[in-house]
C-alpha positions, 0 to 999 in steps of 0.5 A: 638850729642847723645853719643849712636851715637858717640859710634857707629861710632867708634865702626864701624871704629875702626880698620881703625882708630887704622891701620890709626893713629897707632902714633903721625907721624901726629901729628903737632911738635906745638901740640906735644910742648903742650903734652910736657909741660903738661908731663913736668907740671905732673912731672912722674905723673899719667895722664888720657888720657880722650878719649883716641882712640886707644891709640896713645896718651896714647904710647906718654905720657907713653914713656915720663915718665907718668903713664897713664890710658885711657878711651874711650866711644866705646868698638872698641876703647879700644879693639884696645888699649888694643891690641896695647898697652897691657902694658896700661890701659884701660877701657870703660868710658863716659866722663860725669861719668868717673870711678875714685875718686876725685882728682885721677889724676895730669894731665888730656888729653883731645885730641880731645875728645870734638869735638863730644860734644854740647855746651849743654854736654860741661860744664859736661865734664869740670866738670867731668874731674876737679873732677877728678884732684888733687889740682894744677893738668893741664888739656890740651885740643885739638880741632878744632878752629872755629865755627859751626858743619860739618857732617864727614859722607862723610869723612868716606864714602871714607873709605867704612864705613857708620856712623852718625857722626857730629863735633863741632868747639870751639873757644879758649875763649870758651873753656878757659872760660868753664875751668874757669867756673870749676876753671882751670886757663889758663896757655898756648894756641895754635892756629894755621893754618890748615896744609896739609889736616886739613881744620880748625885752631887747638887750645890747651889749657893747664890750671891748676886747684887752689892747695889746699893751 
């Protein structure tokens, strides 16, 4: 869908969200096991959380060592963030044209943040965020696993909020192959069984990118 949409709708709900999602209590400990051995990979590294929400993640990777910046499309989002989290950084960033240098970052989170995101968009974002991996750096990606896309209007509509709001699904190989194709190298994936509310398989992929050597 268009980012200007996606923008809008967390713009809208961001506040619910941040009170709603404030940690990681939701967090299934198989996911959160992927989060580790990306924090583990990165060694105390500087890690970018690439559509970072209202921070939650951002307070995980930080709490364990790494030094964190964030970035997210919707203005809400990282006003939230920055509230929370004012010891953070922060910024407003489309993934497609992120606001840092080359090689700037030893590891990369991608949590949840391309389930907006067309097949067409997808091989942009994996570029982007390569570029901005150091040689040997780890990317890790979360999603929903499966196929197909679902309107979460309805969803929000519970919450008293009216947006336009559409997800996709991936599956493993698809994402694991677009990875490829910006030269990361799988190293590890996770894909699991929908738990509690979730309606759909979750998958995480950690991948490192070629060293330089």
């Amino acid at each position: 869908m268009k980012p200007e949409l996606v923008q809008r709708a967390y713009d809208t709900v961001a506040r619910d969200y941040a009170e709603r999602l404030p940690d990681t209590r939701t967090e299934a400990p198989l996911d959160l096991a992927m989060v580790d051995e990306l924090i583990r990979a990165v060694g105390g590294g500087v890690v970018l959380d690439a559509g970072c929400g209202a921070g939650r993640m951002s307070r995980y990777l930080a709490d364990r060592g790494c030094r964190v910046e964030g970035v997210d499309l919707s203005a809400g989002m990282v006003e939230q963030a920055r509230v929370v989290h004012p010891d953070l950084t922060f910024a407003v960033a489309a993934l497609e044209a992120l606001p840092h240098p080359d090689d700037a970052f030893d590891g990369v989170l991608l949590w949840y943040s391309i389930i907006h995101t067309p097949p067409e968009r997808l091989p942009g974002i994996l570029s982007e965020v390569a570029r901005v991996v150091r040689p040997g750096g780890h990317l890790l990606v979360g999603f929903q696993c499966g196929t197909g896309v679902q309107d979460l209007a309805a969803a929000y509509s519970t919450f008293g909020h009216r947006v336009v709001l559409e997800r996709y699904r991936y599956t493993a190989d698809q994402v694991s192959a677009g990875i490829s194709q910006v030269g990361g190298e799988e190293r590890a994936r996770l894909v699991r069984a929908a738990e509690g509310p979730e309606t759909d398989q979750q998958a995480v992929i950690l991948a490192q990118l070629p060293s330089s050597d």
